[in-house]
C-alpha positions in Angstrom: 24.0 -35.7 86.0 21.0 -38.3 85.0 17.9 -38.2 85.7 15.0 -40.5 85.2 12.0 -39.1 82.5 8.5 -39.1 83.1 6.0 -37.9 80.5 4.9 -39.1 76.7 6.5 -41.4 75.2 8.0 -40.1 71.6 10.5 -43.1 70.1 13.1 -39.8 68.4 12.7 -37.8 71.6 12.2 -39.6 75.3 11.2 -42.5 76.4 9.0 -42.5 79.6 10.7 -44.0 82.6 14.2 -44.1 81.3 17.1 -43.0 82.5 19.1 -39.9 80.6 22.4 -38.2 80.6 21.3 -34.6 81.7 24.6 -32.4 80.1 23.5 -28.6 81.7 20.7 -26.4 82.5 18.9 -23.5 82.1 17.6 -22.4 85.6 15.9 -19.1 83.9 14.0 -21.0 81.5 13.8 -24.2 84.2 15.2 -26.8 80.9 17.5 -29.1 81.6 20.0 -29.7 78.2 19.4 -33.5 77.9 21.0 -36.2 75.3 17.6 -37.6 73.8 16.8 -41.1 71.7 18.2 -39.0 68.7 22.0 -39.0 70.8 21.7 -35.6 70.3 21.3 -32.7 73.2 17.9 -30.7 73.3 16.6 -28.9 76.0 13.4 -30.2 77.8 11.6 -28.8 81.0 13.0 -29.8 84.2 9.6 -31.5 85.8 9.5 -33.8 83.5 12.4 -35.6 85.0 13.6 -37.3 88.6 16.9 -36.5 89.5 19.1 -40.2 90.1 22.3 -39.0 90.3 24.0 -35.4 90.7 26.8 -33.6 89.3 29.0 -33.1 92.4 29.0 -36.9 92.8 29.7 -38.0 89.2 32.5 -35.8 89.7 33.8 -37.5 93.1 33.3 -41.0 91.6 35.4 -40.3 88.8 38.1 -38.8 91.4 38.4 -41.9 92.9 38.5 -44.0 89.5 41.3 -42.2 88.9 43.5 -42.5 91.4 
């Protein structure tokens, strides 16, 4: 899933108004698991970002790739 980040710019964490590789969630503690400026994963709140593309169809467009 990736998702587009709005907030405070921070150069070793996010970047406002990028785009980011959102790995998994946390629905109880509403934090998205997200690969940051670092390339590492760390878990941010899930307002902060706009949704651009979903996990179900990531997974159909690499289906079709495939074939």
């Amino acid at each position: 899933m990736k998702g587009i980040y709005h907030g405070e710019s921070d150069p070793l964490e996010l970047i406002d108004g990028k785009e980011y590789e959102i790995i998994g969630k946390n629905e109880k503690m509403h934090m998205y698991s997200v690969i940051d400026e670092t390339g590492e994963d760390y878990m941010y709140d899930m307002d902060s970002f706009e949704i651009t593309e979903e996990w179900v169809f990531i997974i159909f467009k690499r289906a079709i790739h495939a074939k």
